[in-house]
C-alpha positions as CSV (number, residue, x, y, z in Angstrom):
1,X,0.0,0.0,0.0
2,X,1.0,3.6,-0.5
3,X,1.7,4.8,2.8
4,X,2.5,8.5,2.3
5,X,0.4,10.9,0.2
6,X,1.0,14.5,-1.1
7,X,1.1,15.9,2.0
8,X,1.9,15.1,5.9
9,X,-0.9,17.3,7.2
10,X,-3.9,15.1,9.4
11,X,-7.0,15.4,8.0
12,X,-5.6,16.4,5.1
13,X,-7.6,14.5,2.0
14,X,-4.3,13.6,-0.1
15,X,-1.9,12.7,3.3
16,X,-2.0,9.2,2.4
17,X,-2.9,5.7,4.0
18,X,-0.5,5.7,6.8
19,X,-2.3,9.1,8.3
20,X,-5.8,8.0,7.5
21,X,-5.0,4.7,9.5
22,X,-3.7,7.3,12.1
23,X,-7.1,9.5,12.1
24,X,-8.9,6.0,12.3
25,X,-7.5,4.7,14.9
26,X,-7.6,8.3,16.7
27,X,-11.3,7.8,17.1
28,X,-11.4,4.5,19.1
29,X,-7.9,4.2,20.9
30,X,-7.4,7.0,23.7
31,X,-3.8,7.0,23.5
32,X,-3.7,8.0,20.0
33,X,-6.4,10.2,20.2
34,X,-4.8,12.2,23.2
35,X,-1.5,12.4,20.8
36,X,-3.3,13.6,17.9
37,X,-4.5,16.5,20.3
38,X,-1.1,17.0,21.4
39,X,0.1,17.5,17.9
40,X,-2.9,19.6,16.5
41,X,-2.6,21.6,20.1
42,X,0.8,22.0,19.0
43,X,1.7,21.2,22.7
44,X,3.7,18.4,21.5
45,X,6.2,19.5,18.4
46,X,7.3,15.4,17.9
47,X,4.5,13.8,16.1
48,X,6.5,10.1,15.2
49,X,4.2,10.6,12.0
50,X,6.7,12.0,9.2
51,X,8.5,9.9,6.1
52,X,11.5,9.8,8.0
53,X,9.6,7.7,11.2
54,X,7.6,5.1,8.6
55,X,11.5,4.7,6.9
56,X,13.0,3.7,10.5
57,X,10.2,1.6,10.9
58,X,10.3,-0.1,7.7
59,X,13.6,-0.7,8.2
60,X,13.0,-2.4,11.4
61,X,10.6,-4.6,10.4
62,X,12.6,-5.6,7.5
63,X,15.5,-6.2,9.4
64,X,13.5,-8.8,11.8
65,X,12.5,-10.4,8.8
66,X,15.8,-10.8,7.3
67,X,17.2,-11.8,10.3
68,X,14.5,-14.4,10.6
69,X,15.1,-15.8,7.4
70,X,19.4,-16.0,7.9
71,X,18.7,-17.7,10.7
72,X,16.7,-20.3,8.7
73,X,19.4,-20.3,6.0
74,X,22.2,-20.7,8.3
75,X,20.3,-23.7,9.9
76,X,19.9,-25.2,6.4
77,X,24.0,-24.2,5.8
78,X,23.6,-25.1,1.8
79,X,21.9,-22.8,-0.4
80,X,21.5,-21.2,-3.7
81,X,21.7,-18.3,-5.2
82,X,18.9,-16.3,-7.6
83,X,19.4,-13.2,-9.0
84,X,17.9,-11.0,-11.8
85,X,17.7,-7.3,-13.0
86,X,14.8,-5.3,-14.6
87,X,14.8,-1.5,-14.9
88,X,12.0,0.3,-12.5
89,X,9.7,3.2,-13.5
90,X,12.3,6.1,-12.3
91,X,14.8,4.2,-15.0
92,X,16.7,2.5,-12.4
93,X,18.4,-1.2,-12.6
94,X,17.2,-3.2,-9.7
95,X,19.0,-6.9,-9.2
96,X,16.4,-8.9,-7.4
97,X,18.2,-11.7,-4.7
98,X,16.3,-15.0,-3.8
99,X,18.1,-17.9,-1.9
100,X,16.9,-21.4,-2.3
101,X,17.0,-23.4,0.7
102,X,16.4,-27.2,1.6
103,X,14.8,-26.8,5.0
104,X,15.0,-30.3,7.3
105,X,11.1,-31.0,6.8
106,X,12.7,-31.5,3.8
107,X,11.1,-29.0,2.3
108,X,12.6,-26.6,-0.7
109,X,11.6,-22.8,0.5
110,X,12.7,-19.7,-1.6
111,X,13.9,-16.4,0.0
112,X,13.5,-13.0,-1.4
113,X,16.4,-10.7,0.0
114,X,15.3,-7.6,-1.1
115,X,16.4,-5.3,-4.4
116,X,19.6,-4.0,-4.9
117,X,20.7,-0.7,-7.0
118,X,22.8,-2.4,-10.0
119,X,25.0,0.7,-11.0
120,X,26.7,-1.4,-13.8
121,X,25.5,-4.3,-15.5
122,X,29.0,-6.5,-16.0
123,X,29.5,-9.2,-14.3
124,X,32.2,-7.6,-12.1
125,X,29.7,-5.2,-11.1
126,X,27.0,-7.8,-10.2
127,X,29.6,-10.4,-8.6
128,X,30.5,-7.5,-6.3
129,X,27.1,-6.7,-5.3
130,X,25.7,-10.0,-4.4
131,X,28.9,-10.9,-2.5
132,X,28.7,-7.9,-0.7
133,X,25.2,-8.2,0.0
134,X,25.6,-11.8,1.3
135,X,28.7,-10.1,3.8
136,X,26.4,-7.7,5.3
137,X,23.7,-10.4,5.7
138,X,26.7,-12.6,7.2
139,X,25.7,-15.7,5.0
140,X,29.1,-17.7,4.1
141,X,29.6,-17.6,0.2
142,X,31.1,-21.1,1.1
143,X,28.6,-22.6,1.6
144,X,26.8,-22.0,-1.7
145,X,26.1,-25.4,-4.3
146,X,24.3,-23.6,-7.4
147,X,23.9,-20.6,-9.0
148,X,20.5,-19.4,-11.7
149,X,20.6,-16.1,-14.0
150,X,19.2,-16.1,-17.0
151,X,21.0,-16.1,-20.2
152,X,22.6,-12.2,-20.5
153,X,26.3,-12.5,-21.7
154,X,26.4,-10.4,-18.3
155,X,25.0,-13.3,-16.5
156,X,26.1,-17.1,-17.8
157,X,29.3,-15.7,-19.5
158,X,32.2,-18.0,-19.8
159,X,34.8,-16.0,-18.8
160,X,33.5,-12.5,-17.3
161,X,30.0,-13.4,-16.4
162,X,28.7,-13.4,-13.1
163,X,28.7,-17.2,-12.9
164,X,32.1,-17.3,-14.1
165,X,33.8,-15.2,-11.2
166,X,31.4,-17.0,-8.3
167,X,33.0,-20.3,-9.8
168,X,36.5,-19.1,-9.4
169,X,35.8,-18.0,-5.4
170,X,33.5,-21.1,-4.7
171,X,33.7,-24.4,-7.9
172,X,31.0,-25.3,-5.6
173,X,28.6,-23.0,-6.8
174,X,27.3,-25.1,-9.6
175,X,25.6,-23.0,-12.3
176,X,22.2,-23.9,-13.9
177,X,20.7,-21.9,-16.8
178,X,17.2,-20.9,-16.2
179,X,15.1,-23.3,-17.8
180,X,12.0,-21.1,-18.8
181,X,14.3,-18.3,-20.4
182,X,16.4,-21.1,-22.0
183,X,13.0,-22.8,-23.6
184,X,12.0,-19.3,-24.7
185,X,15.0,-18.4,-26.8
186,X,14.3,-22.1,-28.6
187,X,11.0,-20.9,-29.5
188,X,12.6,-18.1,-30.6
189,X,15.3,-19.3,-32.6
190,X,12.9,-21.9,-34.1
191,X,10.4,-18.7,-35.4
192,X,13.4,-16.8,-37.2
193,X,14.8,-19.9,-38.5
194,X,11.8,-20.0,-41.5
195,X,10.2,-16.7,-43.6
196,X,6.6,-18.4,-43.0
197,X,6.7,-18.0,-39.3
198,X,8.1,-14.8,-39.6
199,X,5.3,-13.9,-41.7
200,X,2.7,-15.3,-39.7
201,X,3.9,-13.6,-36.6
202,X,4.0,-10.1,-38.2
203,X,0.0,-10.7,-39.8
204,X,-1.0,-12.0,-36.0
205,X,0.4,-8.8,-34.3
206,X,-1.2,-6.8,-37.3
207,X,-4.8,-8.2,-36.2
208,X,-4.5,-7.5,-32.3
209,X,-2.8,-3.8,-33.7
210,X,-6.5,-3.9,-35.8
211,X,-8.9,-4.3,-33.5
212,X,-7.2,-2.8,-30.4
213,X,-6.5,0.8,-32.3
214,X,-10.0,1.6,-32.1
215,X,-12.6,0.5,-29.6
216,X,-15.6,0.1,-32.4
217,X,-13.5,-2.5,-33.9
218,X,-12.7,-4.0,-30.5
219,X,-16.6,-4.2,-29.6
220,X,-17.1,-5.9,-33.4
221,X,-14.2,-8.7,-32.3
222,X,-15.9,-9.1,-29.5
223,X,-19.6,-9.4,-30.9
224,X,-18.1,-12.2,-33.4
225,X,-15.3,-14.1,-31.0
226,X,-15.0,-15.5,-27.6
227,X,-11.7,-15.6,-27.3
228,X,-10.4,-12.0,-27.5
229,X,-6.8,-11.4,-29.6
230,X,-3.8,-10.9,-27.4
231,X,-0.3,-9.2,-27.8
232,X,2.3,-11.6,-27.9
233,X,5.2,-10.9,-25.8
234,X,8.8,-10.6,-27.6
235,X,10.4,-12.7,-24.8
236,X,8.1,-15.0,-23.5
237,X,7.7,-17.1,-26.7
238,X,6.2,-19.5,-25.1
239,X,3.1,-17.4,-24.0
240,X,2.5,-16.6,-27.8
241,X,0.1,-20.0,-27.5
242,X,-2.5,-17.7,-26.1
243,X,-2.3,-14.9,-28.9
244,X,-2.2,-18.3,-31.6
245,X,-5.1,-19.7,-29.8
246,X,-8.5,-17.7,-31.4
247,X,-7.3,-18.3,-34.5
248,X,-6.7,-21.8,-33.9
249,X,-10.5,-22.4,-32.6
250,X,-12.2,-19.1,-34.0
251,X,-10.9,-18.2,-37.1
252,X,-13.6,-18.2,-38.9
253,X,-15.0,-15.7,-36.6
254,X,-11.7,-13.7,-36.4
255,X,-12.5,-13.7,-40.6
256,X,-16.2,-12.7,-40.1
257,X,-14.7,-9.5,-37.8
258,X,-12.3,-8.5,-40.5
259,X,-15.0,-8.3,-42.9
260,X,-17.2,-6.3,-40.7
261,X,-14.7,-4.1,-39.8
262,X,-13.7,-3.8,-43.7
263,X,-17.5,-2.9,-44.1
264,X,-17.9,-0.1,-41.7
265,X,-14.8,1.4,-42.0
266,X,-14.6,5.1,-43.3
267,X,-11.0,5.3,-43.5
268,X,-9.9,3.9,-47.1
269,X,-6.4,2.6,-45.1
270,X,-8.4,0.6,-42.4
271,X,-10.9,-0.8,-45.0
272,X,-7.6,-2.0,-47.4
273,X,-5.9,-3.7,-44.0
274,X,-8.7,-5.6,-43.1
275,X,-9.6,-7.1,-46.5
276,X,-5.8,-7.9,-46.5
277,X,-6.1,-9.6,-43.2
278,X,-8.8,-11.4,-44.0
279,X,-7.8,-12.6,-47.5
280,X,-4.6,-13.8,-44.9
281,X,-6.6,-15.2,-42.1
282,X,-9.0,-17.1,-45.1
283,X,-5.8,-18.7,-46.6
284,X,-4.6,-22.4,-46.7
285,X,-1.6,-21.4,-45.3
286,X,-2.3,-19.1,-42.9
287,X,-4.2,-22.1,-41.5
288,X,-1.6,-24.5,-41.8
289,X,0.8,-22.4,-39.8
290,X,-1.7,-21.9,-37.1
291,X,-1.7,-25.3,-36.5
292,X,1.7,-26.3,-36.0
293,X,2.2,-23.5,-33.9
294,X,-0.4,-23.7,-31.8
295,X,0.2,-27.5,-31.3
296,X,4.5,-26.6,-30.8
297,X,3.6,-24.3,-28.8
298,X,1.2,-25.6,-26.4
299,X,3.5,-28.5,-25.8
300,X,6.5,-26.2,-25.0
301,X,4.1,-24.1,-22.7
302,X,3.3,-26.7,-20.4
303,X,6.8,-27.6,-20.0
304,X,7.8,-23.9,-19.5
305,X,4.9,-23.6,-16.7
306,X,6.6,-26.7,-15.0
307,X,9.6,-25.7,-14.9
308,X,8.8,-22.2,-13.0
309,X,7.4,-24.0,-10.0
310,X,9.2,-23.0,-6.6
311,X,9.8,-26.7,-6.5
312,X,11.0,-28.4,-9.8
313,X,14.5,-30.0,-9.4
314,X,16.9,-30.4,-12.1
315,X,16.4,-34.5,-12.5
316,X,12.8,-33.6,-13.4
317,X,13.8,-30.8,-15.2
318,X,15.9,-32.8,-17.4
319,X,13.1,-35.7,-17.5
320,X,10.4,-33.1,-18.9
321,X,12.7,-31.8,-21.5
322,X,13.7,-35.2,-22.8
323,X,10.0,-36.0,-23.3
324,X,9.4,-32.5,-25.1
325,X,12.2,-33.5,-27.0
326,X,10.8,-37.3,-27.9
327,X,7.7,-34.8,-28.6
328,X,9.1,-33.0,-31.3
329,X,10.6,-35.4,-32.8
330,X,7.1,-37.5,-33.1
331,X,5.8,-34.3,-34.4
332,X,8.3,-33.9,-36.7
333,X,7.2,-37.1,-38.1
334,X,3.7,-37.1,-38.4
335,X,2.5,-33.2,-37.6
336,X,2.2,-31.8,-40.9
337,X,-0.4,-34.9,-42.2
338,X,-2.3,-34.1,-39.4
339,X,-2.1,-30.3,-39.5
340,X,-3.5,-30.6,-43.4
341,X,-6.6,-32.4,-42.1
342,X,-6.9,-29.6,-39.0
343,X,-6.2,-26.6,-41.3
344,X,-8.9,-28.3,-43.8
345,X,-11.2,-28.4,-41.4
346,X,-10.3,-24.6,-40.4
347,X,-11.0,-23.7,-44.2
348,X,-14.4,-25.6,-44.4
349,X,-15.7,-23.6,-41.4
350,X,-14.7,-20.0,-43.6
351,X,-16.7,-21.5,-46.5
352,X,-13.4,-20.7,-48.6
353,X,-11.1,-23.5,-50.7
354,X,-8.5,-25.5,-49.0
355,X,-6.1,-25.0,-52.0
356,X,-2.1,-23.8,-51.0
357,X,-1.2,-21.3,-53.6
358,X,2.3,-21.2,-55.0
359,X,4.4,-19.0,-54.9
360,X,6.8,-17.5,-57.7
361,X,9.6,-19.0,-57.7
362,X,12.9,-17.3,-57.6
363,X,15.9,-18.3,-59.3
364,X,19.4,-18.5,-57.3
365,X,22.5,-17.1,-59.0
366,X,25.3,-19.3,-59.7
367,X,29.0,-17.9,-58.9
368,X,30.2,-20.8,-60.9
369,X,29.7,-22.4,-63.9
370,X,30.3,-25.7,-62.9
371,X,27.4,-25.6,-60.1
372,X,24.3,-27.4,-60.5
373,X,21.0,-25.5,-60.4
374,X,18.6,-26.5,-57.1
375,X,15.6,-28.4,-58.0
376,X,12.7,-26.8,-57.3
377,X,9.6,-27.7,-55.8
378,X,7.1,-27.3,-58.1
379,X,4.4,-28.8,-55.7
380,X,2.9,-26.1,-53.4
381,X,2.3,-28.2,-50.3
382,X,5.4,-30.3,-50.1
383,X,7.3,-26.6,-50.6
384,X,5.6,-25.4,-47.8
385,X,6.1,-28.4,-45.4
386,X,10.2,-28.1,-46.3
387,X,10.7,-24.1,-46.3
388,X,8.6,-24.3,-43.6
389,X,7.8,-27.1,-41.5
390,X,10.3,-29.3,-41.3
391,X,12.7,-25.8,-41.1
392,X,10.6,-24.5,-37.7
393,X,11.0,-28.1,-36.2
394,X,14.2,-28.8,-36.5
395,X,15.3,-25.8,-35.5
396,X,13.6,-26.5,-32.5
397,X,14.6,-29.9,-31.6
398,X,18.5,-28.9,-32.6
399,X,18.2,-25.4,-30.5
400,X,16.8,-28.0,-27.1
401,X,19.7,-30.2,-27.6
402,X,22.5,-27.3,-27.8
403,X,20.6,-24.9,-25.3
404,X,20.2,-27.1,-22.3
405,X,23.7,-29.1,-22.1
406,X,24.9,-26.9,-18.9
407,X,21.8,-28.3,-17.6
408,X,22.1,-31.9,-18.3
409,X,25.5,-31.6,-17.5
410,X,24.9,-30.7,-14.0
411,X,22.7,-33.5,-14.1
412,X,25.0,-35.9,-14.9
413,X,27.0,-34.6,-11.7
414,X,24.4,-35.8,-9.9
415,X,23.9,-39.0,-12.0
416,X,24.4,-41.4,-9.1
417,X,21.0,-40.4,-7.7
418,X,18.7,-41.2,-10.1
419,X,20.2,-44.2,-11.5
420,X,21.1,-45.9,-7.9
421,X,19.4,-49.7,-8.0
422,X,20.8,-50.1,-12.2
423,X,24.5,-49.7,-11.3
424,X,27.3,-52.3,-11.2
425,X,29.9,-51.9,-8.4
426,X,32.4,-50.7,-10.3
427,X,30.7,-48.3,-11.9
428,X,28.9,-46.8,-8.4
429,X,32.4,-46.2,-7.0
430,X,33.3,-44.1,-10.0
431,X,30.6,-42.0,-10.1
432,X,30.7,-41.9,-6.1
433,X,34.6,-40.3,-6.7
434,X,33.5,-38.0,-9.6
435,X,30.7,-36.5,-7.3
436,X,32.9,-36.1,-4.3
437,X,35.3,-34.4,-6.1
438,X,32.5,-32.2,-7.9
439,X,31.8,-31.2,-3.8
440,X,35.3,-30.3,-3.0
441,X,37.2,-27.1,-2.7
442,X,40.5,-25.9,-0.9
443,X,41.2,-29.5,0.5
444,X,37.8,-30.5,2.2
445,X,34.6,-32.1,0.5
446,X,30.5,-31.9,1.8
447,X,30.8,-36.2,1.7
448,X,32.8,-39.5,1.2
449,X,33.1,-40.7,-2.0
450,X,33.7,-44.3,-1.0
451,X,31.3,-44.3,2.2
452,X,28.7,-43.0,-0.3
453,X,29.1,-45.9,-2.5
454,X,28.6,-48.3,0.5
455,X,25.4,-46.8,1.8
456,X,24.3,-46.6,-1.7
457,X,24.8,-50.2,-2.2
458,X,22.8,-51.1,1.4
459,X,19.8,-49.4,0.7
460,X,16.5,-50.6,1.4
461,X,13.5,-51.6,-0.4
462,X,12.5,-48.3,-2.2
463,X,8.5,-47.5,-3.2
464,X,9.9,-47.1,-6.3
465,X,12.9,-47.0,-8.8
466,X,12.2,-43.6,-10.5
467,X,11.8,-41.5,-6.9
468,X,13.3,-37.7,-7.8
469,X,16.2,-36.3,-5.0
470,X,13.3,-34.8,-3.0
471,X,10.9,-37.9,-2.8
472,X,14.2,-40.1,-2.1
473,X,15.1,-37.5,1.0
474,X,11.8,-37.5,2.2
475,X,11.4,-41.7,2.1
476,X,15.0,-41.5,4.8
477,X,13.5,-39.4,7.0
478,X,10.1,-40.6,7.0
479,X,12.3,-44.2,8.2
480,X,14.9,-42.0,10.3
481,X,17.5,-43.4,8.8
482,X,19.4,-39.8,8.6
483,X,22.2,-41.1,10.6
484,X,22.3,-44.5,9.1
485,X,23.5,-42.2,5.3
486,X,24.7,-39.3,6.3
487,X,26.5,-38.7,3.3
488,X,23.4,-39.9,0.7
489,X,21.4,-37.2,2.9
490,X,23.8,-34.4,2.1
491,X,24.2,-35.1,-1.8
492,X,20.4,-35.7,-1.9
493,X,20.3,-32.2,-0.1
494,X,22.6,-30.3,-2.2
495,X,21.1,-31.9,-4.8
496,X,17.5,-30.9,-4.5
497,X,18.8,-27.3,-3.7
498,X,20.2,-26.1,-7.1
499,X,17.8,-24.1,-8.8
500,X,16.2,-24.7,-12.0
501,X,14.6,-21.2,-12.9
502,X,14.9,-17.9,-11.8
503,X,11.1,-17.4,-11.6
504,X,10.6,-16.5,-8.1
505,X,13.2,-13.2,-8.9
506,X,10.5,-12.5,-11.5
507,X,7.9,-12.6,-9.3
508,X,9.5,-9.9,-7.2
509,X,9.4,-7.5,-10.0
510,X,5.5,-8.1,-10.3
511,X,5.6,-6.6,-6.2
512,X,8.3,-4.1,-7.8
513,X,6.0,-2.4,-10.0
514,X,2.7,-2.2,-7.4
515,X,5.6,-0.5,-4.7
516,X,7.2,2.2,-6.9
517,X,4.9,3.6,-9.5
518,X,4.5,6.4,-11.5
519,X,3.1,8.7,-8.4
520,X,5.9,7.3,-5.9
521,X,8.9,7.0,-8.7
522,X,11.1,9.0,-5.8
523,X,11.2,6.2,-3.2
524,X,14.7,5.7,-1.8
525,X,15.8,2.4,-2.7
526,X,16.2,1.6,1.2
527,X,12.5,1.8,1.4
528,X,11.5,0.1,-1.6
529,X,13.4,-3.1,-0.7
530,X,12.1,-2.9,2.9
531,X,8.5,-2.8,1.7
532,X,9.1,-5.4,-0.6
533,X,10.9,-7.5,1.9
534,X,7.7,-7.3,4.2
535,X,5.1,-7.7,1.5
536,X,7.0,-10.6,0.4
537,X,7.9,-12.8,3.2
538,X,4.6,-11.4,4.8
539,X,3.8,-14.9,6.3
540,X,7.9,-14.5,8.2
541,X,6.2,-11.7,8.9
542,X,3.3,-12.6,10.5
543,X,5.2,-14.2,13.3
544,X,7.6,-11.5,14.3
545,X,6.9,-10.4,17.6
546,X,5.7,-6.3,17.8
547,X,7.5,-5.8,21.1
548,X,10.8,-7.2,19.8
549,X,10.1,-4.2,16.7
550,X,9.3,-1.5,19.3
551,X,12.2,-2.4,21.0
552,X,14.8,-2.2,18.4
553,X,13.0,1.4,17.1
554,X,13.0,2.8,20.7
555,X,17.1,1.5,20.4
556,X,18.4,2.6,17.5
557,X,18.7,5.9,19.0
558,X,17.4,8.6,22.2
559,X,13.8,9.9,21.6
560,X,13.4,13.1,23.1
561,X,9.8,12.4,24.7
562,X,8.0,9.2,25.6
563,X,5.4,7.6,23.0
């Protein structure tokens, strides 16, 4: 909530929420209605009412809660580290910090830390901050196992990213690619990879640009169709199911629209771009491209929603992208049949004929004399299902494989885990070695390579072969056999605490922009990331004693009169 207003005035009408709660309370609690007398007597000239009061209290609030959380963090000793950056509406780069836990339950919590002022964006820069940021919230950078960012050259960079540098201070801090940015950009590099898509893109932003210019031809869209049009987001890829999806199931009402609109139009410009749009969204291959789009695309959405869940762990991360990838290839196989019969269908409900034109064909140059002309395609439908087709899904199935190998890499780190009742001896001790090793640094390790092996070997009866990290953890403590595999219970735990997604740093920005708006762009950044710490973590907050917050307030330095 906005707590101050334009003015600090009581009974003012624009002094803001935090006053107005004052004036309320005035009128039932004695206390504060004999200091509001004070103050309006002017027999009291320290009202504890101002900005610079509701800052220090902020603060302290905050503070509790932070120091709530370390506690909790320390207790867990292994965590994780999330961080991303998006400008605010004063223009300024704010670097969101979450730390991902394993709490003994077990239980996987995430921990907002507040917003931090991002003066540069190079990875020096940001390595700086967060490390400085963990020193003055006295959390050991040692005891960090994984690192997320998304994928800025800033962030995942080789050499000078941010990733990079926290790898030369801690190899501990394994680093895992955020999944949901990573799936985006091979949605993305699968829709520049063919002209079609790009087309067919560019006409479905021209329909929502249509209708949403003017709200007459907003009302007609909405007298013919039930699913509105939406603005497809140039990041989230994956989200561009939902502006795909009318003209998947309503086209032939989207078409009805366009020819309304073309009717009633005065303007000769309007009245030419929707009979263009409609000749488009009436077309054979307009249609066709709807289809496989909308079907790639809702396949790679569900994974993408998955993967953003507080809880996902990087063994099912790389389980649901192995399937999406068994997906695409099976599409890639049989897709395009089916998208004829779909797109036919589309065309029957338009009343217009499910014929693909061609297009001219162009002739390529040849440098050399000795080069052999291409053949062309003469037919229409199998040209369109190689330029574009087989072009969009490949691309996608190749960018999967090359995009998410840091992931599956980490994964295979962690190999032992997942694969524990199908290995030989031999082959358990090796991998037992490789992963203690992977969770040493400066002479000591987090477990026993050999003593690993052994309680691997001497498990019990498991519910089930494919249990993930988590369910695996969960199953020992559930039988309190935590002492019995000590060292199983740590790599389980580090394990399940690497991060798969940086989604819950995203979510802070949502809170970001409801805190500092356009009417409050001025908020010092101390006060912003206090708010946002409380609104946040509101249930740590929630059990915060309000004696131990008066206390620290009335501490932090001499008040001249009583309260």
């Amino acid at each position: 909530m906005a707590l101050r207003g334009k003015t600090e005035i009581l009974h003012s009408p624009s002094n803001g929420n935090f006053l107005k709660e004052v004036e309320l309370l005035a009128q039932f609690d004695p206390v504060m209605k004999d200091h509001i007398h004070k103050i309006k007597s002017q027999t009291s000239h320290h009202s504890y009412l101002g900005k610079t009061i509701q800052n220090e209290l902020i603060e302290c609030i905050s503070g509790k809660i932070l120091s709530t959380i370390v506690q909790e963090i320390k207790k867990c000793k292994y965590f994780s580290l999330i961080l991303d950056c998006t400008p605010d509406v004063s223009h300024t780069e704010q670097l969101s910090v979450v730390i991902r836990t394993l709490e003994e339950d077990p239980q996987i919590k995430e921990h907002f830390m507040g917003f931090l002022v991002a003066e540069e964006s190079t990875g020096e820069s940001l390595s700086a901050l967060i490390l400085k940021r963990l020193e003055e919230l006295q959390i050991a950078f040692d005891d960090c196992r994984g690192q997320s960012y998304d994928n800025g050259a800033n962030m995942k960079g080789n050499n000078k990213g941010v990733q990079a540098r926290l790898l030369q201070l801690n190899p501990r801090a394994l680093f895992v690619p955020c999944g949901a940015h990573t799936l985006n950009l091979v949605v993305a590099d699968a829709a520049k990879s063919s002209k079609d898509a790009i087309s067919f893109f560019g006409i479905v932003q021209k329909l929502y640009c249509l209708f949403s210019a003017s709200t007459q031809r907003w009302a007609i869209l909405k007298k013919h169709v039930n699913l509105s049009l939406k603005m497809w987001s140039e990041t989230r890829w994956e989200s561009r199911v939902k502006a795909v999806e009318p003209l998947r199931y309503e086209a032939a009402a989207v078409r009805e629209a366009l020819l309304e609109v073309r009717n009633q139009a005065k303007d000769p410009i309007i009245r030419i771009e929707a009979q263009s749009l409609a000749e488009e969204v009436g077309s054979f291959r307009f249609a066709l491209c709807t289809v496989v789009w909308y079907d790639m695309l809702s396949q790679i959405q569900q994974v993408s929603k998955l993967l953003q869940s507080q809880t996902m762990q990087v063994g099912v991360a790389v389980s649901l992208l192995k399937k999406t990838e068994k997906a695409l290839e099976s599409y890639r196989a049989t897709g395009f049949v089916a998208a004829q019969t779909s797109a036919k269908d589309m065309c029957e409900d338009m009343n217009v004929d499910a014929v693909l034109m061609q297009k001219r064909l162009k002739s390529t140059k040849r440098h050399f004399s000795y080069e052999s002309s291409d053949e062309p395609l003469r037919d229409a439908l199998q040209n369109l299902e190689v330029t574009f087709f087989n072009v969009v899904v490949d691309a996608a199935v190749s960018a999967q494989k090359e995009r998410f190998t840091t992931l599956k890499h980490v994964q295979d780190k962690f190999g032992i885990l997942y694969n524990v009742p199908d290995l030989p001896h031999q082959e358990l001790m090796k991998q037992a070695e490789a992963l203690a090793h992977t969770l040493s640094h400066g002479g000591q390790s987090d477990l026993d390579g050999k003593e690993l092996a052994q309680e691997l070997e001497h498990l019990p009866d498991l519910p089930s072969k494919s249990m993930t990290t988590l369910e695996l953890l969960k199953f020992i403590h559930t039988k309190q056999l935590t002492e019995i595999y000590p060292n199983l219970c740590i790599a389980l735990r580090i394990s399940a605490t690497l991060p798969v997604t940086v989604a819950s740093a995203e979510r802070s920005f949502s809170k970001l922009k409801l805190l500092k708006t356009y009417l409050r762009s001025t908020m010092a950044q101390e006060r912003l990331s206090g708010l946002a710490v409380i609104s946040i973590n509101h249930e740590v907050g929630a059990q915060i004693s309000y004696d131990d917050v008066i206390d620290d307030f009335a501490a932090r330095k001499a008040r001249r009169i009583a309260l």
